[in-house]
C-alpha positions as CSV (number, residue, x, y, z in Angstrom):
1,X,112.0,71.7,-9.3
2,X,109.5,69.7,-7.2
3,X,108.6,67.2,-10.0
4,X,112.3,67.0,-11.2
5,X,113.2,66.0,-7.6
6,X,110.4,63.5,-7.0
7,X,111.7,61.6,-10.5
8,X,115.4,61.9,-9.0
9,X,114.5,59.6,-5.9
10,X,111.7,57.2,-7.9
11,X,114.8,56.1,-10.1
12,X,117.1,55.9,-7.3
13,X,115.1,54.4,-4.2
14,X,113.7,51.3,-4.2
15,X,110.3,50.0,-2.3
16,X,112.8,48.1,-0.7
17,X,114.7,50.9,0.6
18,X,111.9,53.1,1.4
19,X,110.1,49.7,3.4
20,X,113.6,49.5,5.1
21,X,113.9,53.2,6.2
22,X,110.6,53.1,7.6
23,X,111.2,49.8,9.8
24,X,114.0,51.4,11.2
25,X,112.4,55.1,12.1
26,X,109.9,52.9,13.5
27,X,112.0,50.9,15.7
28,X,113.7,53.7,16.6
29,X,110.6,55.7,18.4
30,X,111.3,55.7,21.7
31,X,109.5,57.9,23.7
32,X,106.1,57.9,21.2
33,X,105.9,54.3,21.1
34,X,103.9,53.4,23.7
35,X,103.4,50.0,23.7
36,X,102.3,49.3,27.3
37,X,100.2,52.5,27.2
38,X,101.9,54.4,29.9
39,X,101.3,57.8,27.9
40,X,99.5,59.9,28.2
41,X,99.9,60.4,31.9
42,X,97.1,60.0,34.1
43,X,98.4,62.1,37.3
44,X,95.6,60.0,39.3
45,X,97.2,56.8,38.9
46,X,100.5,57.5,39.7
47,X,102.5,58.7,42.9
48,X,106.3,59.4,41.4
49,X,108.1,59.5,38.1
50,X,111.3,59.1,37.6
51,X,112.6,61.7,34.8
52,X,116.2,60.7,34.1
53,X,117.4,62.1,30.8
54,X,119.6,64.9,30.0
55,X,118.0,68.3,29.2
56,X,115.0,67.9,30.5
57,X,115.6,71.0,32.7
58,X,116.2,73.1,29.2
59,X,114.5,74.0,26.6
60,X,115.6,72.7,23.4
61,X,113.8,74.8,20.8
62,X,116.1,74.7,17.4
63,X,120.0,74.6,16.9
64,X,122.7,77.5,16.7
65,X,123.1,80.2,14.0
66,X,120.6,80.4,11.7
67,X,118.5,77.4,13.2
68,X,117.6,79.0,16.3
69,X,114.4,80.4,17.8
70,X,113.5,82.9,20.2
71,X,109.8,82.3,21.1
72,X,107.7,83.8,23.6
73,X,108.0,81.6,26.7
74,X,108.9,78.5,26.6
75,X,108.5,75.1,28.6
76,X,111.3,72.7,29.4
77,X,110.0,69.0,29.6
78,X,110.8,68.8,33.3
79,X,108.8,71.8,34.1
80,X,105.6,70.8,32.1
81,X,105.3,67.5,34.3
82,X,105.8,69.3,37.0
83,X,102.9,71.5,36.2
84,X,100.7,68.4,34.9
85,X,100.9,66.7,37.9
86,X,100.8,68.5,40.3
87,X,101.7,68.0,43.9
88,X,99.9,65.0,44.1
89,X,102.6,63.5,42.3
90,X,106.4,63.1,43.3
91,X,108.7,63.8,40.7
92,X,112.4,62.6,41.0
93,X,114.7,64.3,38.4
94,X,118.3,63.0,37.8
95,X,120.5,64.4,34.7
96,X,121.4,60.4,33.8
97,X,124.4,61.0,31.2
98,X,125.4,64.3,30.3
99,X,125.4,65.5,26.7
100,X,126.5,69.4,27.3
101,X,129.0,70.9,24.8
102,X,131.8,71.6,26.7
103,X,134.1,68.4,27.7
104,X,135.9,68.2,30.7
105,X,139.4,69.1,31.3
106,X,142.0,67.0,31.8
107,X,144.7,68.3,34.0
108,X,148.9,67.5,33.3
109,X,149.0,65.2,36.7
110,X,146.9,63.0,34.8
111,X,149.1,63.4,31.3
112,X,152.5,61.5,30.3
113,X,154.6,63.4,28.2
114,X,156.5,60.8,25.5
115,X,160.1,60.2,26.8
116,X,163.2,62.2,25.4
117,X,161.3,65.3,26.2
118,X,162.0,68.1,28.9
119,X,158.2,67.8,30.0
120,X,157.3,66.7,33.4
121,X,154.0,66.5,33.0
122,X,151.4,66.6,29.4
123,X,151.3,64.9,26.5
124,X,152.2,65.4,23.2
125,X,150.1,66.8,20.3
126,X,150.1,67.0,16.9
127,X,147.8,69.2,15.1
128,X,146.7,68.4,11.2
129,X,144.6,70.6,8.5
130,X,143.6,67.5,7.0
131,X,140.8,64.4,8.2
132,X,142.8,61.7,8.1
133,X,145.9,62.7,10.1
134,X,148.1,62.3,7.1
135,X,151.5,63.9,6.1
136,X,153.6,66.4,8.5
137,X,151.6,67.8,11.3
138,X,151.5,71.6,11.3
139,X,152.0,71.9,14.8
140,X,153.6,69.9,17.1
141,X,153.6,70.6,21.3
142,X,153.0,68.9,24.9
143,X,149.6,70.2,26.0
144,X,149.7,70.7,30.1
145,X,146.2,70.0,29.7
146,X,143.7,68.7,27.5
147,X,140.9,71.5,26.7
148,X,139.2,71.0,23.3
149,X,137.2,73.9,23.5
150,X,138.5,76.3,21.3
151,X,135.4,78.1,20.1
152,X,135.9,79.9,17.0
153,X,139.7,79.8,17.3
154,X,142.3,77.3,17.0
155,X,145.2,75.3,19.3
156,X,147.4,77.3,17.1
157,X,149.3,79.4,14.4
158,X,148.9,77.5,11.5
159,X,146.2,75.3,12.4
160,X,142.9,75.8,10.5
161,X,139.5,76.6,12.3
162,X,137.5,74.2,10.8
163,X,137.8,70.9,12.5
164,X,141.3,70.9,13.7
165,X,142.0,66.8,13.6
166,X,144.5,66.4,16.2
167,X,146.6,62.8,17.2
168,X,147.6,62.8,21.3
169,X,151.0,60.4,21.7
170,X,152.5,58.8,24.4
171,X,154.8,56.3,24.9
C-alpha cells in the first residue's frame, strides 16, 4: 500500500509543487522561527514578557472524539513560563483575541424582524439541509435571539444535524 501511494503522488506532484508547499510551511512558522534569536529564553536577561495569545492558560493536548488524550499531568504554555522563570521575571498575560467554541449571543433588542411581520423584536431565519442555501428552506421563523450553539441537536423539526446552513434576513 506504501509503495502504491508513494507512485500515486510522484505522478501527481511536481518539484515545483513540493518546492512551493515547503516555502509556504516555512513562511508560515511563527513562533519556531526565531530569526532575532529571542528563543530559547534566557530568564537572566529579561525582566517581563508579555504572553498575549489565546489558550495559553489551557492545555491543548489533541482534538474531540477519537483525537483526544488524557495524559498524566499536563502543562499549559502559560504555566511552564511561569515555572521557567521564575519570580525574577514579570510575566503579563492577556487572552488577545478569543478563539473559544461557543459564540456570543445576540439578544432581540439588538435584532430587526423584516416588516409585514407581527414581531417586535428578532430576525428572521431560514434554515436549509443543503450548502448552498438553495431551493425552499425547511424551516422558516424570527429568532428572539441569535444562539448558534445547538450541540448535537438542531434549530428545528426538519432541519438536519449536520451543518444546518442557515440565511438571517432583514429588511
Amino acid at each position: 500500500m506504501q509503495r502504491l501511494m508513494k507512485g500515486f503522488f510522484a505522478k501527481y506532484i511536481c518539484p515545483c509543487s513540493k518546492q512551493l508547499a515547503r516555502e509556504v510551511a516555512e513562511n508560515s512558522i511563527v513562533l519556531l522561527k526565531n530569526d532575532r534569536g529571542i528563543l530559547p529564553l534566557i530568564k537572566d536577561e529579561i525582566s517581563s514578557i508579555a504572553v498575549i495569545v489565546p489558550n495559553a492558560e489551557k492545555t491543548r493536548l489533541g482534538g474531540g472524539g477519537s483525537g483526544s488524550v488524557t495524559p498524566f499531568y499536563s502543562v499549559s504554555p502559560l504555566d511552564g513560563i511561569v515555572s521557567y522563570c521564575g519570580d525574577d521575571v514579570v510575566i503579563r498575560y492577556e487572552e488577545g483575541c478569543s478563539i473559544g467554541g461557543s459564540l456570543p449571543v445576540v439578544y432581540s433588542e439588538y435584532l430587526k424582524p423584516p416588516k409585514g411581520t407581527n414581531a417586535r423584536e428578532g430576525l428572521k431565519a431560514e434554515y436549509f439541509n443543503n450548502s448552498n442555501l438553495s431551493g425552499i428552506p425547511v424551516l422558516e421563523s424570527i429568532e428572539k435571539q441569535l444562539d448558534f450553539s445547538w450541540g448535537w441537536n438542531s434549530p428545528g423539526e426538519n432541519v438536519s444535524k449536520g451543518g444546518i446552513p442557515y440565511s438571517l434576513v432583514e429588511d
